[in-house]
N, C-alpha and C positions, 0 to 999 in steps of 0.2 A: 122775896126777890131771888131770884137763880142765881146759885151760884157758881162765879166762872174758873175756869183753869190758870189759874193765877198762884204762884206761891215761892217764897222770897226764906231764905236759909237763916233764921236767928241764930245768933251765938253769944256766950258769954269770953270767949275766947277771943282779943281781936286779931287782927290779923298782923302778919309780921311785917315790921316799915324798917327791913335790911337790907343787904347782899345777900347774895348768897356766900361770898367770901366772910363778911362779919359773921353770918351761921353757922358757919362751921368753925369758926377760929373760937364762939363762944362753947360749943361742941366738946371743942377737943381740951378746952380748960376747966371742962366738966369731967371729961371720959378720957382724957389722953393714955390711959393705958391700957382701956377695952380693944378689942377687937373691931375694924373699922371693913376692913374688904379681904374677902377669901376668896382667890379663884384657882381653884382645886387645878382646873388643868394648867397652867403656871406652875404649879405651887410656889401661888405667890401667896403670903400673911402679913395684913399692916396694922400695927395700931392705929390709933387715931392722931397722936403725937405724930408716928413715922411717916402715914398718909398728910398729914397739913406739910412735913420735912419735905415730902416727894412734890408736893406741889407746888411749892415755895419754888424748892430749886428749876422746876420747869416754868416757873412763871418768869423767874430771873432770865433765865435762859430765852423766852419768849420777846423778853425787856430789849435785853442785850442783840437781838435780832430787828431790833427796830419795828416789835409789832406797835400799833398806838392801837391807845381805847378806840372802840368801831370798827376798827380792821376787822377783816371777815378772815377766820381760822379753819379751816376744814380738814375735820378728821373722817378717815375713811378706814373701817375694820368692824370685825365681830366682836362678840366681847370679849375684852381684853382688861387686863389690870389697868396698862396706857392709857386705854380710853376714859378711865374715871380720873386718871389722873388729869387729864386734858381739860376736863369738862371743868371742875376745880379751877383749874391753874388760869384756865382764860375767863373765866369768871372774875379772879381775884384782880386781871390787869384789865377788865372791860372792854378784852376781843369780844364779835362777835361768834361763838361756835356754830360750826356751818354743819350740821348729820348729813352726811351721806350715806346712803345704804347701802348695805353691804353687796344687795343681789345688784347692784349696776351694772351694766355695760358703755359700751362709748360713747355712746350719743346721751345717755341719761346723764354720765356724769360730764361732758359738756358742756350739754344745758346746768345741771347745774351749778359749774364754778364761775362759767362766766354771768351767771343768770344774776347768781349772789356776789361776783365778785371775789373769788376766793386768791388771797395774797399766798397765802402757805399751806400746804396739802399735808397732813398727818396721816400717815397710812401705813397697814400692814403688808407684807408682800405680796399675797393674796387670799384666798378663800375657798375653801375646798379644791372647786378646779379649777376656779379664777384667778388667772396671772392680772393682779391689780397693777405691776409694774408694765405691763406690756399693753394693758388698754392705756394708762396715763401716756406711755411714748407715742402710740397713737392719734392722740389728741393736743398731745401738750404746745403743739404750733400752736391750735385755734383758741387757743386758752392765755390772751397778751395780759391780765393780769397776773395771774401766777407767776409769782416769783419763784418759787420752793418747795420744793416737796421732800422730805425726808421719811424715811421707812424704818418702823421699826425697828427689825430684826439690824438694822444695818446701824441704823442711825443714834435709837433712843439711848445706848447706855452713854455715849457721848453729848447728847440732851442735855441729861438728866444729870451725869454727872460732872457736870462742865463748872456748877457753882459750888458743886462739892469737893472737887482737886484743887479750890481756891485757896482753901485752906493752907494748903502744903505749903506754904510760902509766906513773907511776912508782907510781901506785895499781893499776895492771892487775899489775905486779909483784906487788907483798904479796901481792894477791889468789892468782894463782899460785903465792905460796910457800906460803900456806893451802891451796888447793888440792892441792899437791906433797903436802902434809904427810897430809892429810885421806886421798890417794887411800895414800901408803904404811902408816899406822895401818890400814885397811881389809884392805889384805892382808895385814898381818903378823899381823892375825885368823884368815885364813881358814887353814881345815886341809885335805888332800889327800880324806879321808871325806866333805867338805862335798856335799849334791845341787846339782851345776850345769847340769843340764839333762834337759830333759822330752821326747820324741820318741813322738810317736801311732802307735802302728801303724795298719795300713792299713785297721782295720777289717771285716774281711772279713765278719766273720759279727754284727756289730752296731756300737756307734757306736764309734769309737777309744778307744783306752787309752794312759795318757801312763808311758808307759817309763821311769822315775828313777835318771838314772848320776851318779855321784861323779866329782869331778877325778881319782880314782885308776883308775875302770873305763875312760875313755874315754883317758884320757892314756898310761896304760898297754898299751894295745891298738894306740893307733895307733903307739906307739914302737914295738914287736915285729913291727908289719905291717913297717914300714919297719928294722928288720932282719930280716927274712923276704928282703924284696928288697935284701937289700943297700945300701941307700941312703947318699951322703953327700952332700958339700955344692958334689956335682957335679952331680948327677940335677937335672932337670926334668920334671915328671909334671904330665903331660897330667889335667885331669880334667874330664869334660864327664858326670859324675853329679852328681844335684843336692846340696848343700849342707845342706838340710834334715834330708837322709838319712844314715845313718850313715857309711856311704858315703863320701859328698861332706866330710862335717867331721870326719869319726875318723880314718880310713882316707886319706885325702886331705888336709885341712888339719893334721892335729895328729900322721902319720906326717912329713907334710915338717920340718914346722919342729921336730921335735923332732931331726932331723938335719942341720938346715941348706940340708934342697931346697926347691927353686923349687915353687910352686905356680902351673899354668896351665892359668887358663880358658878355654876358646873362646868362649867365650857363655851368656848366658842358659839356652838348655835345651840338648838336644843335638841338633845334624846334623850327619851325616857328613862332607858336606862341609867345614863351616868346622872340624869335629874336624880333619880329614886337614891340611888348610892351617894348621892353629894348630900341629901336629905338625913338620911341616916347617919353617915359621917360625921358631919358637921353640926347633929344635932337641932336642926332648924325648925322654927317653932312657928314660918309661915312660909307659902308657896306663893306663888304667881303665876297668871298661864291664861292662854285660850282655850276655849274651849275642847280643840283641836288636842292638845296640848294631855289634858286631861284625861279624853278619853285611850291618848298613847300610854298613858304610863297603868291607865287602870287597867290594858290587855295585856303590857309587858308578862314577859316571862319571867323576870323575877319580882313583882309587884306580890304575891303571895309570901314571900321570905327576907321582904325589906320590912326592917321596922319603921314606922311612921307614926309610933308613939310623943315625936316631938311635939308633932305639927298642932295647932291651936287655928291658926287663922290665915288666912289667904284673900287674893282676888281673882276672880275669872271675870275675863271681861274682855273686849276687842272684836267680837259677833255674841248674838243671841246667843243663851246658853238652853241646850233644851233639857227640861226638868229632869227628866229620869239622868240624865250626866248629874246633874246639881247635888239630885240625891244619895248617889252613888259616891259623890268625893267628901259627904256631908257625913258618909255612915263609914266606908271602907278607908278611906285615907286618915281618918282620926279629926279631918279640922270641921270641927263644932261651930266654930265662928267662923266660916268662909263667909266672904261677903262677895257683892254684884259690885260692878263701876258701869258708870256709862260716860261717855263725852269723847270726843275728837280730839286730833292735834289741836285744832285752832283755839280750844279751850283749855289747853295746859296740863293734861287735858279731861279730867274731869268734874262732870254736873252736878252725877248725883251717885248715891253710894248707897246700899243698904248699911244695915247697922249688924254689929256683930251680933246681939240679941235681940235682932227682931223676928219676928215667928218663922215658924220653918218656912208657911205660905209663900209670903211675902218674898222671902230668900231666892223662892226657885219659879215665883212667877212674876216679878217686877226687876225694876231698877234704882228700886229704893226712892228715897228722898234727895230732894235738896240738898246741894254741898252749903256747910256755913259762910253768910257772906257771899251769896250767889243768888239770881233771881232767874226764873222759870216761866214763861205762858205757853198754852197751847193754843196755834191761830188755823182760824181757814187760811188755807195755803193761796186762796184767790182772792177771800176781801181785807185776808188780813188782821179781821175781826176774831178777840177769844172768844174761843167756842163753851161753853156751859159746861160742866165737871161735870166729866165721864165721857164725853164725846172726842171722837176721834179731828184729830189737828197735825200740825207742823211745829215741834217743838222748836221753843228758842230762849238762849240763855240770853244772859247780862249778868257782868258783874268784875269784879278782879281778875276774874279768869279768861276771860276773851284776850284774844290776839292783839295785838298793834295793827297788825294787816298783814296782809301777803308783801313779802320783798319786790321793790320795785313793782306793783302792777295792783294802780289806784282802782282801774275797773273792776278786778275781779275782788277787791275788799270792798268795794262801795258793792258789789251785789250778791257779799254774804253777811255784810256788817250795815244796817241802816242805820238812818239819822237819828235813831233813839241808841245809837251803840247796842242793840239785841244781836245777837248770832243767831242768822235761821240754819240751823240742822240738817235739814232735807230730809228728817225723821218721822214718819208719823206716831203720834204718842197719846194716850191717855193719862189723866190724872184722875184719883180717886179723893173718895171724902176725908179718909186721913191722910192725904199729902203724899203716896207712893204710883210713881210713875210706873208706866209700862209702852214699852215700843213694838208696835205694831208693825212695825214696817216702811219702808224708805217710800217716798214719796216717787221716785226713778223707778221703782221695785214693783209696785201697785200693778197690777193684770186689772187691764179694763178687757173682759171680756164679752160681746154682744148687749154692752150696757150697763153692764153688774160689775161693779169695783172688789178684785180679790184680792187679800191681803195674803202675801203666802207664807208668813208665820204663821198663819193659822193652820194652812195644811201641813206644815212640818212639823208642828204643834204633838199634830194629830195621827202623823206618820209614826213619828218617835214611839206611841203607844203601842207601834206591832212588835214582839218578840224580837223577831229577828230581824230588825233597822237597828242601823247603829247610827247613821244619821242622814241627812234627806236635807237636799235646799230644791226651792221653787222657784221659777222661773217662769216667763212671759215668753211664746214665740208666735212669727206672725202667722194670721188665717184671712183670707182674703173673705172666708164668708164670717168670722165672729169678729175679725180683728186684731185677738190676738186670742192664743188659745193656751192651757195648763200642762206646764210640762214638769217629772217631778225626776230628780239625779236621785240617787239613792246608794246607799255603800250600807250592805248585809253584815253581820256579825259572823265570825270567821266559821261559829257552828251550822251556821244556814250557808256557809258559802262550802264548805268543806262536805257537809252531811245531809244536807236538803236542799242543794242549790236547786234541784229540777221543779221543784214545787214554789219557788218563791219568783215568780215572775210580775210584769207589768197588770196582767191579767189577773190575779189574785191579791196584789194588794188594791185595785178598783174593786174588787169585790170587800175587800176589809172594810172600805170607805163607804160603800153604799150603804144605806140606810142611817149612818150616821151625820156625813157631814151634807152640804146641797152636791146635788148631780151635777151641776155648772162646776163647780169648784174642785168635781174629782180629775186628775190629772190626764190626759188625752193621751200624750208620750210616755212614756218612762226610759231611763235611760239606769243602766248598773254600772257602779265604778268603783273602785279602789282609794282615790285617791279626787278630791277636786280641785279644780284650778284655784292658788291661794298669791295672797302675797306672802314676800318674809318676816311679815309678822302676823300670820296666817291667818285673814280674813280672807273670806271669801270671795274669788272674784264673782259674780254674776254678768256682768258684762261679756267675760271671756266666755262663759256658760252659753248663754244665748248665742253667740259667734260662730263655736264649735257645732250648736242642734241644727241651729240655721244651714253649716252647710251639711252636716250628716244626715240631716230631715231633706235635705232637698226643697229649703221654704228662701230659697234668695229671691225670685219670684213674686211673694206675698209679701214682701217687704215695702 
């Protein structure tokens, strides 16, 4: 009998039936005098004792502001010490935290407060060159639940310190002990199914959608990343993804401290540089990053005289990673056990994970296996039916880790979540005979060209293998005689852009291609860039890609 793409995560580990608030409170009665959060440009340093002290008192303070359980909480910054404090604190009283992202403007964040309902705005003053105070007065008419917004820089030491001047006084006491009292009745409400938090996706093809995870999806997910990597309550992980993103607070904030590791910031957003220097500094014994991400710090100019003797393990994960990057951060960066992630917001957000010893293969050409406690098929995208192991599908999970649904909007979770509860992906994926996935490419993504289905990892694949590409995305634009035709972006390595630019043209990498890959499939356009359109947690736009060719090609027309 054939057999089909079907495969479901044993474990002998079960899964956690807590808070996230009881997580860390058992954490810190374990660890309370490790090191819990480093963010270098702060210089901020907390134990685990002083971080539960820090959250306590903003959760009081949250109490005493008349948040209730379900209230939607919206924090809006980069990474910040604040923000982990936030993400805690509304946790432990069963606000909803609402991510906003940082690159917003006024109309995104708009839609989102009123989308979610946001009562109280937590924010920075702004962001590079983003006055966040000047978009919110912008908007803050059209925004009738919002009650409050407070900013950091202005607000927080008054926050925070609001339940700590209580002390002072022998009435600041009682108060306190009401306080104490109020915030533990509060949690000993809250249940592990409770919705604690809302995450937009990135919008691609209209306005964001707010992603609804339970203390059980996201707490559970980042405990499993962080035994994925082996983690205890030695590790120190590096994390210069943003916070906002699952990323930054599942996978980072809520794998560390559910095993006792350090969490360290480099800053605000990410550069290489001060990555590499907070790496060394701080002694860090795992990274995280896109791809993107990876190959900045491997061209830095001080990547050759940073030590990265710490490093042991990491994740690259957020787009495709193409091998020769994989190999390169596998040998030059020191981490032996980097591992792949794969999965979405709406999954908490992820599926499947390589393993820290699994073959080099494996490492740099899949996306591993199954998350424990998770289940996998691969379907025709049109009947639905799994398809036979090894054949190409629509991947889709089930399990702990799926969503609740999108915030308020039943149609668009009834048409990514079906009546069996599977999440379809919009991914196309294969699965092999021992259980490791590989993604082929988005199902939106796919170049039908005069009949012949392209999948264009494969020609990026295959790009990567010249010298001097540093990396290459594929793209679909229209032909009114094929339908659509192969167009390939491509960004040169600084030696071929510097000392061989005149020779490394569109016309010579189709000549690199021929005879190797099919003549349908070699690129028609090529375009050179510096730089491709991304979001800010640097995935690739392709949408925007096809927009840009479209009107530079002159194809509005064959549309």
């Amino acid at each position: 009998m054939t057999r089909t793409s079907y495969t479901h995560g044993s474990s002998e580990m079960p899964l956690l039936g807590e808070t996230i608030g009881d997580n860390l409170r058992r954490t810190v009665e374990r660890f309370g005098d490790r090191d819990a959060l480093v963010v270098r440009s702060q210089g901020y340093r907390a134990s685990y004792q002083q971080l539960w002290e820090a959250t306590t008192r903003v959760a009081g303070a949250l109490l005493a502001r008349g948040i209730q359980k379900g209230d939607r909480v919206g924090v809006w910054s980069p990474n910040r010490y604040e923000w982990v404090v936030i993400q805690y604190a509304t946790a432990r009283i069963g606000a909803i935290l609402v991510n906003v992202n940082p690159a917003y403007k006024a109309r995104e964040l708009e839609h989102v407060l009123n989308q979610s309902g946001v009562r109280l705005l937590l924010m920075s003053r702004g962001f590079r060159a983003t006055d966040y105070v000047a978009i919110l007065d912008a908007v803050r008419g059209e925004c009738p639940e919002l009650e409050e917004a407070l900013v950091f820089e202005n607000d927080w030491e008054a926050l925070e310190g609001a339940s700590a001047a209580a002390h002072d006084s022998e009435l600041g006491q009682q108060h306190q002990l009401v306080e104490n009292d109020a915030l533990a009745a509060r949690e000993a409400s809250l249940t592990f199914d409770d919705p604690i938090n809302i995450q937009y996706t990135s919008g691609t093809t209209g306005m964001p959608k707010g992603a609804t995870l339970s203390h059980h999806n996201i707490l559970n997910n980042g405990f499993f990343c962080g035994e994925i990597l082996r983690y205890t309550e030695a590790d120190r992980v590096c994390v210069p993804v943003p916070f906002y993103h699952c990323f930054g607070m599942v996978i980072g904030n809520l794998a560390c401290t559910s095993h006792g590791a350090c969490v360290v910031v480099p800053g605000e957003a990410f550069e290489p540089g001060e990555t590499l220097a907070t790496i060394e500094a701080e002694r860090c014994t795992s990274l995280y990053g896109v791809p993107t991400m990876y190959i900045a710090q491997l061209k830095h100019d001080s990547f050759e005289s940073t030590d990265l003797s710490s490093l042991r393990t990491g994740i690259m994960a957020g787009s495709p990673c193409p091998i020769e990057v994989m190999k390169e951060v596998f040998e030059r960066m020191n981490m032996r056990e980097v591992t792949i992630a794969y999965g979405m917001t709406e999954t908490s957000p992820a599926s499947t994970h390589t393993a820290v010893d699994d073959p080099v293969e494996k490492r740099v050409a899949t996306v591993g296996r199954v998350h424990p406690h998770v289940e996998i098929k691969i379907v025709d995208p049109e009947s639905g039916r799994v398809v036979p192991l090894g054949e190409r599908g629509e991947l889709c999970t089930r399990g702990y880790n799926v969503m609740l649904g999108y915030w308020k909007d039943h149609e668009a979770t009834t048409a990514a979540i079906d009546a069996a509860r599977w999440m379809h992906t919009g991914d196309l994926a294969t699965l092999d005979e021992e259980g490791y996935i590989s993604i082929v490419g988005r199902i939106k993504d796919m170049i039908i060209r005069g009949g012949e289905n392209i999948y264009p990892r494969e020609i990026e694949e295959f790009l990567y293998t010249h010298p001097d590409v540093e990396d290459a995305q594929v793209i679909g634009v229209p032909s009114e005689r094929y339908g659509e035709e192969v167009m390939a972006w491509v960004k040169l390595r600084a030696r071929a852009q510097h000392e061989i630019e005149n020779t490394i043209d569109g016309d010579s990498l189709a000549e690199y291609c021929r005879g190797t890959i099919a003549t349908f499939k070699i690129p028609r356009y090529w375009k050179f860039v510096d730089e491709f359109p991304m979001t800010v947690t640097g995935k690739i736009q392709k949408f925007r890609m096809r927009e840009i060719a479209v009107g530079e090609l002159g194809l509005e027309g064959e549309i």
